[in-house]
C-alpha positions in Angstrom: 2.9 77.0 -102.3 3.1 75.3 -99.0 6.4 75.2 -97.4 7.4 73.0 -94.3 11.0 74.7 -93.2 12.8 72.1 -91.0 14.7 74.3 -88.6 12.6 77.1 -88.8 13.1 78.6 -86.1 17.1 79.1 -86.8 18.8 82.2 -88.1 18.1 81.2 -92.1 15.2 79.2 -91.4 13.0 82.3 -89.3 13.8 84.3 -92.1 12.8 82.0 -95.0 9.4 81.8 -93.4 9.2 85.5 -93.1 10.1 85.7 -97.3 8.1 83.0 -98.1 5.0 84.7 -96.1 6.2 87.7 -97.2 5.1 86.7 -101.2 2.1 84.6 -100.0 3.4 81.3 -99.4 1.8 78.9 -96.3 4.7 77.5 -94.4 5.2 74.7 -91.5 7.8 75.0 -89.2 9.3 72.2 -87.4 12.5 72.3 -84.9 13.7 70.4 -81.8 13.0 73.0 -79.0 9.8 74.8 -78.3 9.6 78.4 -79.5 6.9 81.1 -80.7 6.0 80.4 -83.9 7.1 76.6 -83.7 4.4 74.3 -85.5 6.2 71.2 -84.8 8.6 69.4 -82.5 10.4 66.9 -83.7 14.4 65.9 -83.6 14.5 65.6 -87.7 18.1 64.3 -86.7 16.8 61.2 -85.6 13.3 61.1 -86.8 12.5 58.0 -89.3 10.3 58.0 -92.2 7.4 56.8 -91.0 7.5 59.9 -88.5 8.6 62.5 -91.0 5.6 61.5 -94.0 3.0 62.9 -92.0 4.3 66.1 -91.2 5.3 66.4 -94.5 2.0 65.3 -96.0 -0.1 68.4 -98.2 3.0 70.4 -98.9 4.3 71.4 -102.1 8.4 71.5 -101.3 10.7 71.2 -97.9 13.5 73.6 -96.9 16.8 72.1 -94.6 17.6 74.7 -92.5 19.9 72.7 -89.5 23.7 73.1 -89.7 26.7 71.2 -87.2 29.2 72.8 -85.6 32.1 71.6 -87.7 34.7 73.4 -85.3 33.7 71.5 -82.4 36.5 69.0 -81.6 34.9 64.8 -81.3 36.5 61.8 -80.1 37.8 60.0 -83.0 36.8 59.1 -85.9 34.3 61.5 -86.4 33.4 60.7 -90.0 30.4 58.3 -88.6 28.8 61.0 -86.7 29.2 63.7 -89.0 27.6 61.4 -91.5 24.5 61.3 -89.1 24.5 64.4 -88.1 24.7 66.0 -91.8 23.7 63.4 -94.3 21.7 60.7 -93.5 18.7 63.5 -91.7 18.6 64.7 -95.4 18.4 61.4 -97.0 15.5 60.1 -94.9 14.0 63.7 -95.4 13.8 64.0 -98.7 12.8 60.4 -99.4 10.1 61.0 -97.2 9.2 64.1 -99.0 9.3 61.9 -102.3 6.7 59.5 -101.0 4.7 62.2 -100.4 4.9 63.3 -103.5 6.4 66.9 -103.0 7.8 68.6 -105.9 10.5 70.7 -104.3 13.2 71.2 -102.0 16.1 73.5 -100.9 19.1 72.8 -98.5 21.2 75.0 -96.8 24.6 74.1 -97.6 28.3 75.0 -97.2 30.3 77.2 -100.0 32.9 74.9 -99.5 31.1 72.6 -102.0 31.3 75.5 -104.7 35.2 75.5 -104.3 35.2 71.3 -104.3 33.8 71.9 -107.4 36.6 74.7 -108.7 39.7 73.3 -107.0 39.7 69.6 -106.9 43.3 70.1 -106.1 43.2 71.8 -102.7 41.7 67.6 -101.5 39.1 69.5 -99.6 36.7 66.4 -99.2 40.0 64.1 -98.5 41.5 66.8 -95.9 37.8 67.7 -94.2 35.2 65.5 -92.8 32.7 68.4 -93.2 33.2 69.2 -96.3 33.5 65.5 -97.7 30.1 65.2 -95.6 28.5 68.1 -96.8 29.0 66.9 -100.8 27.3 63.7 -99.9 24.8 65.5 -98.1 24.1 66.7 -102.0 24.8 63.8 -103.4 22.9 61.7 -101.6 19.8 63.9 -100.7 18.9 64.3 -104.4 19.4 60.9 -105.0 16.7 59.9 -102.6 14.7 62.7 -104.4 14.6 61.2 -107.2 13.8 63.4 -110.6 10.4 64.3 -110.1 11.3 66.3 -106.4 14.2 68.8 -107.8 16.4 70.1 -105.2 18.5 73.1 -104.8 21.8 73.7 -102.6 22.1 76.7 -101.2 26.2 76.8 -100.8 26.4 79.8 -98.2 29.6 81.6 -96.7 29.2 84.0 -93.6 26.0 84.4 -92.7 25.9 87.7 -91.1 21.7 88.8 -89.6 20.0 88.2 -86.4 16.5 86.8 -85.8 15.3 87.5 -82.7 17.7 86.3 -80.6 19.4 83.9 -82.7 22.8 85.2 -84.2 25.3 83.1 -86.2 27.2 80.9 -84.2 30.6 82.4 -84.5 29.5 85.6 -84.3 30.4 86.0 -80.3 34.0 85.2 -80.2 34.1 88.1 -82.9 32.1 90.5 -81.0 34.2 89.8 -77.7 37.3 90.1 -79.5 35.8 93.3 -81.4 34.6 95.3 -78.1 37.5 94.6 -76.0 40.9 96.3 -75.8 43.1 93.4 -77.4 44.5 94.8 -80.9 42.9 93.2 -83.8 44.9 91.7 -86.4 43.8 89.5 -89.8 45.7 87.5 -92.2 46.0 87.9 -95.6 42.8 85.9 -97.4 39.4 86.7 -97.0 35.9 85.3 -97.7 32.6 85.9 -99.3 30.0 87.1 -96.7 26.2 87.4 -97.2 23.1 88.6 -95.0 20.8 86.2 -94.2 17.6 87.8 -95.8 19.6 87.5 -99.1 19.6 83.8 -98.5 15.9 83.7 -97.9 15.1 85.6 -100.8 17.1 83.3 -103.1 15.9 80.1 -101.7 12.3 81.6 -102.0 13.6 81.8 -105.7 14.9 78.3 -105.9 11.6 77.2 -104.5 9.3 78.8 -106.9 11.2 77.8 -110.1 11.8 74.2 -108.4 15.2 74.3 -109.0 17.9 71.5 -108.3 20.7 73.7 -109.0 23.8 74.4 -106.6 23.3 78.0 -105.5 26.9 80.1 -104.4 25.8 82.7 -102.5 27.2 85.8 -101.6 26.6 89.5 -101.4 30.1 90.7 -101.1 33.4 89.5 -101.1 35.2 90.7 -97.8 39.1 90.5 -96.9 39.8 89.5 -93.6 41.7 92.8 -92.7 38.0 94.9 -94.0 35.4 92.3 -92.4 37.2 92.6 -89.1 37.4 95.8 -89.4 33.3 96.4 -89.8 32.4 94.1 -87.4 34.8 96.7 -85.0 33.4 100.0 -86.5 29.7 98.1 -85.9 30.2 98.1 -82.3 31.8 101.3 -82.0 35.1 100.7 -81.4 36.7 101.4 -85.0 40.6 101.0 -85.1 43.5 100.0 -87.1 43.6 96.1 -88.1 47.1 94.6 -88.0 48.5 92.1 -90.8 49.3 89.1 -89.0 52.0 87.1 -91.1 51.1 84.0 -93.0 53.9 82.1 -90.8 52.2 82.6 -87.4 48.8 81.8 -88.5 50.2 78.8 -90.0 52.3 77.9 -86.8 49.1 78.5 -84.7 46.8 76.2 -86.9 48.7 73.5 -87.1 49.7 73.9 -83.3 46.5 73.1 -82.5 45.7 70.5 -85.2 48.4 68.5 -83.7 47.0 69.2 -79.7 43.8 67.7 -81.1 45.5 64.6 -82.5 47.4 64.6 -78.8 44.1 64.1 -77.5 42.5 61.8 -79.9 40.0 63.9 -81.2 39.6 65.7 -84.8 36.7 68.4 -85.5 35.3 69.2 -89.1 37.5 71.1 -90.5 40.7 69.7 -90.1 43.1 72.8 -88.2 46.1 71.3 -89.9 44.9 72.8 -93.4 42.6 75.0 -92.0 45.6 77.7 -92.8 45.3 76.6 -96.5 41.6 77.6 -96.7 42.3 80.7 -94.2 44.9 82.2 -96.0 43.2 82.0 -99.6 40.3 84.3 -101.0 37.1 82.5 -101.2 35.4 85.0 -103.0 32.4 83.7 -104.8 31.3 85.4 -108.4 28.9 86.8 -109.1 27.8 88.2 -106.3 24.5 89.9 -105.8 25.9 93.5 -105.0 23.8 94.2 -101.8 25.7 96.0 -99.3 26.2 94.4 -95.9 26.3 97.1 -93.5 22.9 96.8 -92.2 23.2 92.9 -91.7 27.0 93.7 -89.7 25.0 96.4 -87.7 22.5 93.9 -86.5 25.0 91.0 -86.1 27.2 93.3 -84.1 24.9 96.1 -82.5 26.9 99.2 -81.1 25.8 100.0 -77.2 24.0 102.9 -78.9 21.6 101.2 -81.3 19.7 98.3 -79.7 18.4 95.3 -81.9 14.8 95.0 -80.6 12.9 96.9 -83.2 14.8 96.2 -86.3 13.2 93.7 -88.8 14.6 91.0 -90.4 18.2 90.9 -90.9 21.3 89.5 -92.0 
């Protein structure tokens, strides 16, 4: 198959390409800022069409490998940018891809879809512009896909790896907090967690059976109080986590949800129910058994064991 990989040069997206090369594949990479191994540059953000077709033109299937930062506080009301910022990229993508006649696709997703789908009472889409976004995203993508271009959601959790020098985006608060002297301390709750080679290998999957499906993935299922307390023992500072009570994280959350609203701005995911979703499990089953550590390690390198000649990660 040929492959273009639309933010290929990202933390998922370099290690798709690697997978997909990996098992003979031909990929195309496209992203917004010049890099090695960059084929093309082009904001898909904003491209149209007419400037996507070509690119896309001779390939068998498409991979959607750009995220938004959904924590990042916007003027209000943010639902507008979120939708083109997250959705309507993916629409003219894949409709592009369509006319091109491509016969498969993957997007990178949010697991917050997968528990939309199991717990239409926690209001997720009504409570979170991300997360009402991201199920359009879906929804909308494969519907400018039409039948004949199948595509798959990837729904991932934490994404732990490194490629190069690109880490997941709220890995360094973590690592601050982890190497410094400040006591660590986690809630109750906890989430599922996998290492982004795992998602490259599933999405090389999806690819080559042309799936449409929604794909959880996960590799483990991590507590707060245990993933913390890796990410500390990864860097070399391994110590005793604290259980911070439901109440103050609760306080805190919606503390700063309301300093948002003082300020006339919202983000993503809404910090007044952010506690809701913090203090549950979102565990995803099955998952795929792998063990993390290596992923953690490279995410969260101890002063002792530099990154530069480790292979692929997460």
């Amino acid at each position: 198959m040929r492959i273009l990989v639309v933010g290929g040069s990202g933390l998922i997206g370099a290690q798709v390409v690697d997978v997909l090369r990996e098992r003979g594949h031909t990929t195309t990479t496209v992203a917004r800022t010049a890099q090695p191994g960059v084929d093309h540059l082009l904001d898909v953000g904003s491209a149209s069409i007419e400037e996507l077709r070509p690119m896309l033109a001779g390939h068998d299937g498409v991979v959607y490998a750009t995220r938004t930062d959904e924590q990042r506080p916007l003027p209000k009301p943010i639902y507008p940018q979120f939708r083109r910022d997250n959705v309507e990229p993916v629409v003219r993508l894949f409709t592009a891809a369509r006319l091109e006649g491509l016969t498969r696709g993957a997007v990178m997703g949010s697991y917050y879809t997968y528990f939309d789908r199991r717990h239409p009472q926690w209001r997720l889409t009504e409570r979170h512009t991300y997360i009402r976004c991201r199920v359009e995203q879906a929804r909308e993508g494969r519907a400018a896909a039409g039948p004949e271009l199948p595509v798959a959601v990837l729904e991932l959790p934490f994404v732990f790896g490194r490629s190069g020098d690109r880490l997941p985006n709220w890995a360094g608060p973590l690592d601050r907090w982890a190497r410094s002297r400040t006591p660590l301390v986690a809630p109750a709750g906890g989430s599922a967690a996998a290492s982004a080679r795992s998602v490259a290998e599933v999405t090389a999957d999806a690819l080559e059976q042309a799936s449409g499906a929604d794909i959880p993935v996960a590799d483990e299922n991590l507590t707060w109080h245990d993933m913390i307390g890796r990410i500390a023992e990864a860097v070399g500072r391994r110590r005793r986590v604290a259980r911070l009570p439901a109440g103050a994280a609760k306080v805190a959350l919606r503390l700063g949800g309301a300093v948002q609203g003082l300020g006339d701005k919202e983000s993503g995911i809404n910090p007044t129910y952010l506690a809701d979703l913090l203090l549950a499990e979102l565990f995803v089953e099955p998952t795929t058994g792998r063990s993390l550590d290596s992923a953690v390690r490279e995410t969260f390198p101890s002063p002792s064991f530099g990154v530069g000649g480790r292979g692929t990660r997460s």
